[in-house]
C-alpha positions in Angstrom: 87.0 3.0 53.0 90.0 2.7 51.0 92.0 -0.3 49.2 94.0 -1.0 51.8 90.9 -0.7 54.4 89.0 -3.3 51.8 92.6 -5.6 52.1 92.6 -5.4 56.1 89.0 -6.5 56.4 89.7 -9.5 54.3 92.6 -10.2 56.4 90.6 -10.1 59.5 87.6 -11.8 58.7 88.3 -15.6 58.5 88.6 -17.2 55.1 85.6 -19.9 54.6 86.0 -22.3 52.2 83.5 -24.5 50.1 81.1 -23.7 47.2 79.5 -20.5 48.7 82.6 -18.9 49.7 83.6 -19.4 45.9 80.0 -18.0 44.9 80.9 -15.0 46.5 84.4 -14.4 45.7 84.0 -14.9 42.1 80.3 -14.3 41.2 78.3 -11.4 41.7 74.4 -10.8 41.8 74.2 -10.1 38.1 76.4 -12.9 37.3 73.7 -15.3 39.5 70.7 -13.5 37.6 72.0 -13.8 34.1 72.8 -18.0 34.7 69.5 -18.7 36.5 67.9 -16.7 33.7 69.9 -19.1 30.9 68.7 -22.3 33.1 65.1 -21.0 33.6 65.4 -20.8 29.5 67.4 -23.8 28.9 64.4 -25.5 31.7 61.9 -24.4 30.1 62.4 -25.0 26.5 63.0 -28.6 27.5 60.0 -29.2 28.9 58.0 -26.9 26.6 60.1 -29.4 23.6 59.2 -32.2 25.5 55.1 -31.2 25.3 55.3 -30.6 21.6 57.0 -33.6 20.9 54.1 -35.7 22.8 51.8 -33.6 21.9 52.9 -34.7 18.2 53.1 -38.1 19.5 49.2 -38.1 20.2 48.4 -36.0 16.9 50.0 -38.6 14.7 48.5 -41.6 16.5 45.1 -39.8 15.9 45.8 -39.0 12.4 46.9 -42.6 11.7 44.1 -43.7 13.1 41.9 -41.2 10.9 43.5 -42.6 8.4 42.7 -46.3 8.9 39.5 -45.8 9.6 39.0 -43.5 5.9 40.8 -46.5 4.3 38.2 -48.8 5.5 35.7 -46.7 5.1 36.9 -46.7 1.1 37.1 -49.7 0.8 33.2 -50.4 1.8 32.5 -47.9 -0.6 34.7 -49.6 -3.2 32.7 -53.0 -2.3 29.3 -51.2 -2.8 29.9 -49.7 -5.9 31.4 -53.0 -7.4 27.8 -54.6 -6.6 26.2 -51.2 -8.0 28.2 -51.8 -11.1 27.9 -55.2 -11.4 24.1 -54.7 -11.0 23.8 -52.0 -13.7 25.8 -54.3 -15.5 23.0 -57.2 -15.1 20.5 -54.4 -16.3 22.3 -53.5 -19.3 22.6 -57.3 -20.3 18.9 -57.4 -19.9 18.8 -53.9 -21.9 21.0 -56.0 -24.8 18.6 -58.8 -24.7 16.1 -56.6 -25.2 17.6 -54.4 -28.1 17.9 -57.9 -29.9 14.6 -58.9 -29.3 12.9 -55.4 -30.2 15.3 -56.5 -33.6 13.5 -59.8 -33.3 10.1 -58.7 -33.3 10.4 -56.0 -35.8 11.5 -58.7 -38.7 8.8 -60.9 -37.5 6.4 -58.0 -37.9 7.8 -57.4 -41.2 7.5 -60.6 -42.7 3.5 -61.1 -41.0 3.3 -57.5 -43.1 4.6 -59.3 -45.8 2.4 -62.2 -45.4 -0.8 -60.5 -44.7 0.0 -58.3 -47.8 0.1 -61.2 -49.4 -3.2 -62.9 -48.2 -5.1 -59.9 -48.8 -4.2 -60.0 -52.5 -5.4 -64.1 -52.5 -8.5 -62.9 -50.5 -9.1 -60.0 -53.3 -8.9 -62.5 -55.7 -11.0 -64.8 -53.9 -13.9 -61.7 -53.4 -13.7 -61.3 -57.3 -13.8 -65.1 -57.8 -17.0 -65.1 -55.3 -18.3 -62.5 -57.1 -18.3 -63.7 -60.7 -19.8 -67.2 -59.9 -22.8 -65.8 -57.4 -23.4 -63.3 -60.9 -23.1 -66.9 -62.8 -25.3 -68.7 -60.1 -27.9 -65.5 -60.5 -27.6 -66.4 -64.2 -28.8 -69.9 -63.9 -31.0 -68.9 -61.7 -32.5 -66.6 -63.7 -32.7 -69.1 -66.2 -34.9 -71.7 -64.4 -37.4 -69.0 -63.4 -37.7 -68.1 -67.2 -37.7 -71.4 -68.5 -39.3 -73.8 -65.9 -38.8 -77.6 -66.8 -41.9 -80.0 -66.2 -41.2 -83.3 -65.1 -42.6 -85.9 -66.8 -43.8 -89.2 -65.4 
């Protein structure tokens, strides 16, 4: 077939008109491959967008909700430690109180120290006193035995 063969077939066959009659003047199979290949694309990443975007959607929801729930879970902690801290710090008052009365007891020791010192040296004296008046009372005794007194009536 020649040119001019290819112009009289187009003569005789009637001319349509419409979409498809354009589709197939102007466009050829490659053409139609290579566009529904871009839409297929252009499709796709749109929906495949669309999933990631609610697919972040969900994530961040469930994140912020993690989140929340960590806070509040802090938070308890934070209140239980303040009543830890605020019982240690009940013990250590107690701890205080007794560091003062440990101070307390150790002058009072000291001065009963002091004082029993002190009434052992008066009981000493007192043992030495004792003892020189039972050897004075021996004495006398002594004495009477020696020198026995008659009573006269």
């Amino acid at each position: 077939m020649t040119a001019q063969d290819a112009g009289t077939l187009n003569d005789i066959q009637p001319r349509r008109s419409g979409v498809v009659s354009w589709f197939t003047q102007n466009w050829n199979v490659q053409t139609v491959i290579a566009v529904g290949a871009v839409a297929f694309a252009a499709a796709s990443t749109f929906f495949t967008t669309g999933y990631k975007i609610e697919r972040l959607e969900e994530f961040k929801v469930a994140h912020e909700a993690y989140h929340d729930k960590r806070a509040n879970e802090l938070a308890e902690l934070a209140g239980r430690n303040d009543q830890r801290f605020a019982g240690i710090d009940a013990q250590l008052r107690r701890v205080d109180e007794l560091t003062f009365r440990v101070a307390r007891a150790d002058e009072s020791i000291s001065s009963t120290k002091e004082a029993i010192g002190k009434l052992e040296g008066t009981v000493n004296s007192l043992i030495s006193d004792i003892r020189v008046m039972r050897e004075i009372l021996e004495r006398m005794d002594s004495r009477r035995i020696i020198t026995p007194r008659t009573n006269s009536h």
